[in-house]
N, C-alpha and C positions, 0 to 999 in steps of 0.2 A: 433448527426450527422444528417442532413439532409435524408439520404434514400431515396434518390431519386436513377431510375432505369437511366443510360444515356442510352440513343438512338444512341450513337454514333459519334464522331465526322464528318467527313466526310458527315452522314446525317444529323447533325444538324446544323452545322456551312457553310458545301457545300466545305470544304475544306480537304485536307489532312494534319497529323501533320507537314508535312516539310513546307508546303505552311502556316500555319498559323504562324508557328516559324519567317520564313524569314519578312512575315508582320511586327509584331509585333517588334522585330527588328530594323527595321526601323520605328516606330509609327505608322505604318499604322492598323487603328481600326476599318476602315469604313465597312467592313467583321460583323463586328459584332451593330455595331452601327444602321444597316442599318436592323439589322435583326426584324423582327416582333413577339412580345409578347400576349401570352394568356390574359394579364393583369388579373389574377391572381397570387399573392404574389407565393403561391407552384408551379403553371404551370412555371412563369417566369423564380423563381431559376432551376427546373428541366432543362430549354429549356440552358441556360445560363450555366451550371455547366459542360462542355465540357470546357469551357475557361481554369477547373483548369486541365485538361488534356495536355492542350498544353507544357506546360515547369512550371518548381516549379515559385511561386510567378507571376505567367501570370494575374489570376483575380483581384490582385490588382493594379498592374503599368497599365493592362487594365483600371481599372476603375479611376483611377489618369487623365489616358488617355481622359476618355469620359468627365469627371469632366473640364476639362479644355476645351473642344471643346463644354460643355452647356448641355451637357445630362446627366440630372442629376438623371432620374427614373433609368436608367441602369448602371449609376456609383454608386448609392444606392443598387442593385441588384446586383452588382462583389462585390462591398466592404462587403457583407452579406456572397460569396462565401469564401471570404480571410479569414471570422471568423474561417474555418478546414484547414488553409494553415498549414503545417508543420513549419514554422519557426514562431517564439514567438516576433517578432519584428513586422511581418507585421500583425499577429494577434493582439496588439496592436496599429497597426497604425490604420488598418481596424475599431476597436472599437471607436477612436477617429473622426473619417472620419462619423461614424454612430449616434454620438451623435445626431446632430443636425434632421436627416430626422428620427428617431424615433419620437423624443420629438416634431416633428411636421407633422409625417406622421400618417397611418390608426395604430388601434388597429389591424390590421390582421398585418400588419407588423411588430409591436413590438410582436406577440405573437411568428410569423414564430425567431424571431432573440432570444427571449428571451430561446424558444425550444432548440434554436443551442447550448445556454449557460448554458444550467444546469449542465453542465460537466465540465472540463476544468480549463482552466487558472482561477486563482482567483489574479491577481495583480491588482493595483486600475483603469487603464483605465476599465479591465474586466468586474470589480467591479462597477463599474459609469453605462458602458453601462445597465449591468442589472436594476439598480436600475432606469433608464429613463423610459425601458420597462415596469416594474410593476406603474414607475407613469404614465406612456402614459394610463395602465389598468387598473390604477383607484385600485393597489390590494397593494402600498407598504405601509408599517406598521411599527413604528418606527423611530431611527432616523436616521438608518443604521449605516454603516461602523465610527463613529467617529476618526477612527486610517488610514483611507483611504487619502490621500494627493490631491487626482485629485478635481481641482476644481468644478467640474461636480458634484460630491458628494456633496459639499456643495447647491450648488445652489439648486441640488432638493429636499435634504432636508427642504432647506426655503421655496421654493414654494409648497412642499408636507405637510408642518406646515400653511402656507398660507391658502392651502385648505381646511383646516381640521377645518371650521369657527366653527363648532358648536360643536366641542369636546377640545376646545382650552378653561382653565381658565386664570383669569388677569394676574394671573404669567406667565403664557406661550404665554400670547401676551407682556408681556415685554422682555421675552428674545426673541422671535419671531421679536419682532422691534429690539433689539441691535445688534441678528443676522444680519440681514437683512443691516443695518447702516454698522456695522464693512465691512463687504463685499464689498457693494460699498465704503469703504471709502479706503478701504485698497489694493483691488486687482483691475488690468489694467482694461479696459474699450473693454474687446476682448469676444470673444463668447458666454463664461457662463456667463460674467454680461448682458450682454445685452441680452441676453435669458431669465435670472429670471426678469432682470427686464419687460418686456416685458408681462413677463408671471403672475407675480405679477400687471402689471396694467389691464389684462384678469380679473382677479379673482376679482380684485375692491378692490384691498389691499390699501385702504389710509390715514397709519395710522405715515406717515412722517409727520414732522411740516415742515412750509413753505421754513426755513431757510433750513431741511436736504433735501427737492425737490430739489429747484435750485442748492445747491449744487452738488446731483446727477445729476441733468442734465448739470450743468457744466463742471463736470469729462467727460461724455459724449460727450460734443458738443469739448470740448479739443481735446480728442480720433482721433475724426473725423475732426480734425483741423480747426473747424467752432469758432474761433478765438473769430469774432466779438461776435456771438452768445454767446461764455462761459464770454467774458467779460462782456453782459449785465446782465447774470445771478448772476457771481459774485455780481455785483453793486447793486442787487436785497435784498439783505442782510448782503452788507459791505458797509456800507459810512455813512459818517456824517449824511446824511438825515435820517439816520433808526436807530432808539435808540435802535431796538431788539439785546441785545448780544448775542442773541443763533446762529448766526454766529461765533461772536470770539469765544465764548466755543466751535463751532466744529472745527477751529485750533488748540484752546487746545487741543481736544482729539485725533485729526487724524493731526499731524505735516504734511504728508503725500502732504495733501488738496494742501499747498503750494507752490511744482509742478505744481500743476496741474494751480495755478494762476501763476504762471510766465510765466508759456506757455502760455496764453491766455495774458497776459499783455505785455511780449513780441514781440507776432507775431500779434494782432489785428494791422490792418495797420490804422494809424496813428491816433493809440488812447495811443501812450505812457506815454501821460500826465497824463493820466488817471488811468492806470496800476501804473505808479512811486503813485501820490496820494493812490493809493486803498494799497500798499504796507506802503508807508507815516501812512497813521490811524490805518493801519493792528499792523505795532512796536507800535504805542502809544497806544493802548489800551493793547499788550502785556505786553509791560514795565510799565502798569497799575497793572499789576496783575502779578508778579515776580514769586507769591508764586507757581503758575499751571504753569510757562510755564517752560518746561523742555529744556535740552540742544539739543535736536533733533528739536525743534522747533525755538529754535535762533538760529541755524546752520541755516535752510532751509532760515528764513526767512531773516539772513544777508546777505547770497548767493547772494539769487535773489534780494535781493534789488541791491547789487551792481552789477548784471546783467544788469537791468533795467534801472539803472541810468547811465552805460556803456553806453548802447545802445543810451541814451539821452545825451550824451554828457557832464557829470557832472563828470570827474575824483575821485575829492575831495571826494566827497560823495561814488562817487562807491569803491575808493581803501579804505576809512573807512570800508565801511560797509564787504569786503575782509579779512580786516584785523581783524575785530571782527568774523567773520565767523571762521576764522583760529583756534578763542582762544576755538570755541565749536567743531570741526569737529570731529565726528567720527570715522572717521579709517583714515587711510593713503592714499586714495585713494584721500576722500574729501579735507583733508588737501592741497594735491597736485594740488588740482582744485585751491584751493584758491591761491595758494603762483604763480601758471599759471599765472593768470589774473591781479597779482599785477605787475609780473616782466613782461608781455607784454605791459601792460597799461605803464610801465616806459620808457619802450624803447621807445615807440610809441609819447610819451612824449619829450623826450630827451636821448639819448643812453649814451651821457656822462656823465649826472646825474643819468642816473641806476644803474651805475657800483658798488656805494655803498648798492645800494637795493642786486645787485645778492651777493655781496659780506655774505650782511645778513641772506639771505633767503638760499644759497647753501645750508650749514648747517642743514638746516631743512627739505633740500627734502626727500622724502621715497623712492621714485624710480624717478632717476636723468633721465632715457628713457625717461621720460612723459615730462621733460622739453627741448628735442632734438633741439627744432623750436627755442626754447628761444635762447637757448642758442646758436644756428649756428648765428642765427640773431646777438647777440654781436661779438662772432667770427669774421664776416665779418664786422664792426664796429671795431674793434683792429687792423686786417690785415690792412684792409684801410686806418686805421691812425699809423700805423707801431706802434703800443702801443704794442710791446712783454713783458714787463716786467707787465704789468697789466693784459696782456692773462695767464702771469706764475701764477700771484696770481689765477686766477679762474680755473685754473688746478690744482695745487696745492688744493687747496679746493674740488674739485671733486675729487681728489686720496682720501680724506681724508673718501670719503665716501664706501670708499672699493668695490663700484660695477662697471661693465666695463657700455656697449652702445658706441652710437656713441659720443656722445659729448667727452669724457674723449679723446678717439681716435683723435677725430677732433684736441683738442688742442697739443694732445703731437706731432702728427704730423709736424703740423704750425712749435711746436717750435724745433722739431729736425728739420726742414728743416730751419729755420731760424738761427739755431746754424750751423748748414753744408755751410751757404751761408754768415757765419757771420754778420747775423745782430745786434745776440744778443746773450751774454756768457753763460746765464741760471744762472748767478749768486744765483736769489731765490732758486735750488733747482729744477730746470724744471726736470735735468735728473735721477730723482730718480725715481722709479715706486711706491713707497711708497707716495711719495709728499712730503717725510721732511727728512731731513739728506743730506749727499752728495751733500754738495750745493757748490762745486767748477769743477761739473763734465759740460762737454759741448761735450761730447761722442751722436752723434745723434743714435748710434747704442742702447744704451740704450732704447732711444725712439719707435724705431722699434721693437725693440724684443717684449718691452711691447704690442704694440699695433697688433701685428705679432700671441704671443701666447692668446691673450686673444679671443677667440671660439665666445662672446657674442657682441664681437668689427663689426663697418661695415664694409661690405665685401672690400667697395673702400678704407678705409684706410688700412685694413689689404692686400690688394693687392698692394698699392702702398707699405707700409712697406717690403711687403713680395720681390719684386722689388728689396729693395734698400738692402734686406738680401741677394739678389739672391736664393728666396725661393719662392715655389709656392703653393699655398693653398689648390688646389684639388686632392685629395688622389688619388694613381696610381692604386689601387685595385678594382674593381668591386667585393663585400663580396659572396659569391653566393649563402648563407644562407638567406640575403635578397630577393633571387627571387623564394625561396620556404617555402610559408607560406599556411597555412588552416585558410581563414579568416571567424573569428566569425559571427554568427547573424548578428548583426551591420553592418558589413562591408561588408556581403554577400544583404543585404537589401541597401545599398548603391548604392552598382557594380549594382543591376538589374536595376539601372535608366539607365545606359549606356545600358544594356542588352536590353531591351524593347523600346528603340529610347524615352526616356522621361529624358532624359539629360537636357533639359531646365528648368525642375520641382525641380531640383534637391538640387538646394541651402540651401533654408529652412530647408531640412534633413540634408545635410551635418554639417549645423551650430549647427545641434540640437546633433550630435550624433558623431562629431571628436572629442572631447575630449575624449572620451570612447573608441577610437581606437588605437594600437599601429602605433609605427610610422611602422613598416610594413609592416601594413594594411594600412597605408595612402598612402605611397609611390603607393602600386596596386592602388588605387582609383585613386590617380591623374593621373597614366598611364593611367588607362580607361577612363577619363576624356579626357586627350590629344586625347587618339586615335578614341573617338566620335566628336571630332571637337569643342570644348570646352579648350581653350589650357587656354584662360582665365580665368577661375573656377579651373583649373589643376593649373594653376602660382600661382595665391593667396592661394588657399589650402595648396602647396608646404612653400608658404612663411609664414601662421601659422605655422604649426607645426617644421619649421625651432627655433620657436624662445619656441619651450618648453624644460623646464629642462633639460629633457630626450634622446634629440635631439645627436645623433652624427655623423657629415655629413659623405657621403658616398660619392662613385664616381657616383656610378647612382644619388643622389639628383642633384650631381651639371648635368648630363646628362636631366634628366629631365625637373629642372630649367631651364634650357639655352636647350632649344628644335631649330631642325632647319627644322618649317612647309615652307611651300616654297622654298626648299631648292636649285633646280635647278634655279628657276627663281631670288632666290639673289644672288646665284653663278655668273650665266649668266651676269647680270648687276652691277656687281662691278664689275667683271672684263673688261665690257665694258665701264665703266665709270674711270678703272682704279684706285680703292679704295681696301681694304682688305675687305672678304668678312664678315670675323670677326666684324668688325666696323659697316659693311650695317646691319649683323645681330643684332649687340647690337642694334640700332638704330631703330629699327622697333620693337624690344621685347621692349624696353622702351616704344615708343611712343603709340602700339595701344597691347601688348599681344598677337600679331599677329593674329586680326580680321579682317577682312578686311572689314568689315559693320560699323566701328568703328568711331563715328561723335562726335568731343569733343566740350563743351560748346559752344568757338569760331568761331566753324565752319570748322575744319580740318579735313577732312576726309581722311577714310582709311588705309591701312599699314602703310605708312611713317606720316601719317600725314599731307595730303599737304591742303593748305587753296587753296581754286581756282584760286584766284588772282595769286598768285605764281606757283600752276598749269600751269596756261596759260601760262605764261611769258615764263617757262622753256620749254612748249609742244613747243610754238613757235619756241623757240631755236634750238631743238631736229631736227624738220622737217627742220629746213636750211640746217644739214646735210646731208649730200648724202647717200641715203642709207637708214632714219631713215626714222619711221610710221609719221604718224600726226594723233594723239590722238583727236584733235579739232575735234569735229561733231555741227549741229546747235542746239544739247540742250546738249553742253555743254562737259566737260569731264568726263566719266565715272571712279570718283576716287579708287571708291569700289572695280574695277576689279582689282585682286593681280599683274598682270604681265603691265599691264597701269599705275598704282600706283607705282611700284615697280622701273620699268623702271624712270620716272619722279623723284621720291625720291633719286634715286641712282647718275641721271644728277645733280640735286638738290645740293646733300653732295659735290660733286665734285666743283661745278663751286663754292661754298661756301668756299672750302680748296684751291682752287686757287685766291679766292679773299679777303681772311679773311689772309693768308700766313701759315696759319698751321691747322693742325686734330681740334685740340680742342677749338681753336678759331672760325672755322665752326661750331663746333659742339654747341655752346655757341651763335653763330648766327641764328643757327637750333632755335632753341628755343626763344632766346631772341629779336632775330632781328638784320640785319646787322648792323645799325644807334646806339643803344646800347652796340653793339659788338665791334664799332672802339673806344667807348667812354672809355667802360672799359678798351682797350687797352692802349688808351693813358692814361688813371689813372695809370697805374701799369706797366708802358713800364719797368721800373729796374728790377720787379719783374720776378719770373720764372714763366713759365705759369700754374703750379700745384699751386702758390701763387696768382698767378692773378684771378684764378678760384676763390679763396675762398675770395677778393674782390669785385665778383660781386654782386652788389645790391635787385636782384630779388631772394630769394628766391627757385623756381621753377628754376630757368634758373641755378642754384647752383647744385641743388641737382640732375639735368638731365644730365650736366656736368660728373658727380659723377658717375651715374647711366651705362649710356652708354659705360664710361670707363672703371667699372669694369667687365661688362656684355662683350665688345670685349675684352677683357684680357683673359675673361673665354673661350669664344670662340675659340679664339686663341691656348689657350694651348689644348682644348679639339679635336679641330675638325681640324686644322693645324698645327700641330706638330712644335708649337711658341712657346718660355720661355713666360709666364704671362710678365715679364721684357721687353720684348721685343714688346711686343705689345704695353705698355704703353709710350717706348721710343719710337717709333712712333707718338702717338698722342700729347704726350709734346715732340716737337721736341727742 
């Protein structure tokens, strides 16, 4: 423990605990940031150690705090304080936060940190920081922890064998190099490699061969996305001009490398010729030498060739080299990459000539979700060409593989609404939820039920199903076992980013540490998330753990999910524009997650998403009005403000469903453009317009369609006491 006497808050800090609480809170850190130091390691933490007084876990999300605003001697000084926090998560995180200004700060600072840790936690971040401290003082001994996982452990081990030049025999400068090699061949290019390595070139470690340098710094210059750089490196000790093999033999042993050359071969801008070549000698010397290269190394390297050669515009070659990848892949994931890029390369090709490839490949997907895109992209290719009897076969074959997603939903959908509209009898078998047997049924209710009970199915078809069941999808119960929980460490280290106004820091933990949560504990998180103004980090949170195992919707998810920020001001303006407020709300929870700072690639900014072009147009419209603002100022219109954006967006939807003649055809304009909106129309004028949607061409402009539809449905039922049915007969008039 530290031992230090406090002085006080109030005298040290100049504040009271209510006034420090309220600061922090809201991020405000400059109370302390601002404050003046002994610069002394003991006087500092003493002067400093009032922060852990404030509220539990303050000296850390403090120091996250200062960390991010550049001060980094005083965010090195709270993350030192955090090492006696009460909770085991931030005392871990604190340890990791310290690695680096040990192993490059004074020996009085590693002695003050090392002090704090003779006690305590012994888990591997604990474990590492120690062992940095005794190498910073020159005192550790050994090879430490070998059963320790934190990569931290390894590296100081290297460089603490590194150092050790003159008690090291030949044996142990062989394994001292193989260590050392393994490491960088194997693990990412993030903090502890590039510390050892750094610190192995301090020590005058140069006992790499030419070939495992560049390599090394290849991996590196990759990391760092300096392209051009790793490709010269590669070419430094792969090509015809250089007889040396001790390049292919470090393929052989590190399959790994590989990666790292297709990202550089890849993205070096316009050096693809170059990267296909280096790939090109990279297989012939392999297929030189059958007898060393193992199935991890043909996988990688048939991958990325056909990556490569994609990118270069060589189909032939690329879907070969897919299709040999396929025959090595190691688990199901990779597989799935591979059979991706064969059946989009087909479509992309020819849609009508794929239909044999997907026919081939279904069969062999492992998780049919991963192929969603593909497979909507033929979808809308069969609708279009009114081909129901060859969307049966690919349904048919996806029932075969016994798991739900959207795709499975998407087709049986089509073909129950194609059987209800008579286009097509379902002769193959459509209305079987099996895929085989019952092949004289043309019952669309079949269809719906399937796609109605399956939990895993998307929300738009299970709501349009649920529609034609006259069934609604969101539970009538709020559980009230869900709103009283004691959330774990994890979850409690979570919340304090909302706690302490450091919500924008927040991500990287969350990524690190939601799996380890109950759903909950998730559900609180994303509340706290909403209710700091982060509604967007709260939606996608919301929308993982939607999709785990374990998952069983509630009424508060779907309350959550479908939030209504803004709520008076989209009320206010749909009803002035004479729109459901349900439909203004999907529409804006689709287009920005309800940010209003929100600037998409294109240039559309704000709630609704308006491009300024179309801004103006409408602002102009608005102020002929009698009565209305004029938005227009001489620099422009302010889109970002929610109730000037909101107002515009809502005119927008309107003049759009008056000049498009229906919801969803606006809504398909919204998106895709009026010019592409009349086009699709006249394609598909027979069609109903839940069929017309799934002939449109783009994509995005499908799947926002989709999006927005089922989001006012939700709305509807949730917050305007509407049948989900009823909302939807609305927008498909």
């Amino acid at each position: 423990m530290l031992g230090f006497s406090s002085c006080g808050m109030a005298q040290i800090l100049g504040l009271s605990r209510e006034e420090a609480i309220s600061r922090l809170e809201n991020g405000d850190i400059g109370f302390i940031l601002d404050f003046q130091l002994p610069d002394t390691i003991t006087g500092d933490l003493a002067v400093l150690k009032p922060v852990s007084q404030i509220k539990p876990m303050a000296e850390f999300f403090t120091a996250l705090l200062a960390e991010a605003s550049g001060s980094m001697q005083k965010s090195s000084l709270l993350y030192t304080l955090a090492l006696e926090d009460k909770s085991p998560v931030i005392r871990r995180e604190a340890c990791k936060k310290l690695m680096l200004p040990v192993l490059r700060g004074s020996e009085e600072f590693a002695a003050a940190i090392l002090n704090i840790l003779k006690t305590g936690d012994s888990d591997d971040d604990t474990a590492a920081l120690k062992n940095a401290c005794l190498y910073r003082l020159n005192q550790l001994t050994g090879a430490g922890n070998s059963k320790n996982l934190s990569p931290w452990n390894t590296v100081i081990r290297i460089a603490s064998d590194a150092r050790n030049i003159d008690g090291r025999t030949a044996a142990q400068d062989i394994l001292l190099h193989g260590d050392a090699l393994s490491f960088f061949m194997t693990n990412p290019a993030e903090q502890p490699w590039l510390w050892v390595r750094g610190e192995l070139a301090g020590l005058g470690y140069d006992s790499f061969s030419p070939a495992e340098e560049a390599a090394i710094s290849a991996r590196a210059a990759a990391a760092a996305s300096r392209y051009d750089s790793g490709l010269d490196y590669f070419e430094t000790f792969l090509s015809e001009d250089n007889p040396d093999l001790a390049g292919i033999k470090l393929f052989l042993q590190y399959p790994e490398l590989v990666r790292d050359l297709g990202r550089v071969c890849q993205y070096a801008p316009n050096r693809g010729k170059e990267g296909a070549g280096l790939f090109t000698f990279l297989e012939e010397k392999v297929n030189a030498d059958q007898a060393a290269a193992g199935p991890a190394l043909e996988y990688l390297l048939q991958y990325y060739m056909g990556r490569i050669y994609r990118q270069q515009g060589q189909p032939e070659i690329s879907n070969s080299a897919f299709a040999k990848a396929l025959e090595y892949a190691p688990d199901a994931a990779q597989a799935d990459a591979c059979i991706w890029y064969i059946l989009t390369d087909a479509l992309n090709e020819n849609p009508q000539s794929a239909i044999p490839q997907f026919e081939k490949y279904i069969p062999l997907m492992n998780s049919p979700v991963y192929f969603d895109d593909v497979l909507d992209r033929l979808c809308q290719y069969l609708v279009s060409k009114r081909n129901w009897e060859t969307l049966d076969k690919i349904y048919s074959l996806l029932a075969e593989l016994k798991t739900g997603g959207t795709a499975i939903a998407q087709y049986a959908w089509i073909l129950g609404r194609a059987a209800e509209e008579n286009y097509y009898s379902g002769d193959s078998g459509g209305g079987n939820s099996s895929g085989s047997g019952n092949n004289n049924s043309n019952d669309s209710t079949d269809y719906y039920q399937l796609i109605y009970n399956n939990k895993n199915s998307s929300l738009y078809y299970r709501a349009m199903s649920g529609a034609r069941l006259d069934l609604n999808l969101v539970p009538d119960v709020l559980p009230e076992a869900n709103t009283k929980i004691k959330p774990r460490p994890e979850a409690e280290f979570l919340l304090g980013f909302t706690d302490y106004g450091a919500v924008n820091l927040a991500l990287p933990y969350i990524r690190e540490y939601e799996n380890s949560l109950s759903i909950p504990e998730l559900r609180l998180l994303a509340q706290a998330l909403a209710k700091s103004g982060r509604t967007d980090q709260s939606l996608n949170l919301i929308s993982r753990y939607m999709e785990r195992e374990d998952f069983e919707p509630t009424r508060q998810d779907f309350i959550l999910y479908y939030p209504r920020p803004f709520n008076d001001l989209i009320e206010k303006y749909a009803d002035l524009a004479g729109i459901n407020p349900a439909m203004l709300f999907a529409l804006v929870r689709t287009e920005s997650f309800f940010m209003p700072g929100a600037v998409s690639r294109s240039g559309a900014v704000g709630l609704t998403q308006l491009m300024p072009d179309t801004a103006a147009d409408m602002a102009a419209r608005i102020a002929r009005r009698p009565g209305q603002q004029d938005y227009r100022t001489e620099n422009g219109i302010d889109l970002k403000n929610p109730e000037t954006n909101i107002h515009i967006g809502s005119f927008y939807l309107n003049y759009l469903i008056e000049t498009m003649g229906s919801p969803v055809s606006a809504i398909i304009a919204y998106n895709g453009g009026m010019g592409r909106a009349r086009r699709w129309q006249a394609a598909g004028k027979e069609l109903p317009e839940d069929l017309l949607l799934e002939t449109v061409d783009i994509q995005e402009t499908r799947e926002f369609g989709r999006r927005v539809t089922a989001a006012a449905a939700v709305y509807g039922y949730l917050y305007y006491g509407l049948n989900m049915g009823e909302v939807i007969a609305d927008i498909y008039q």
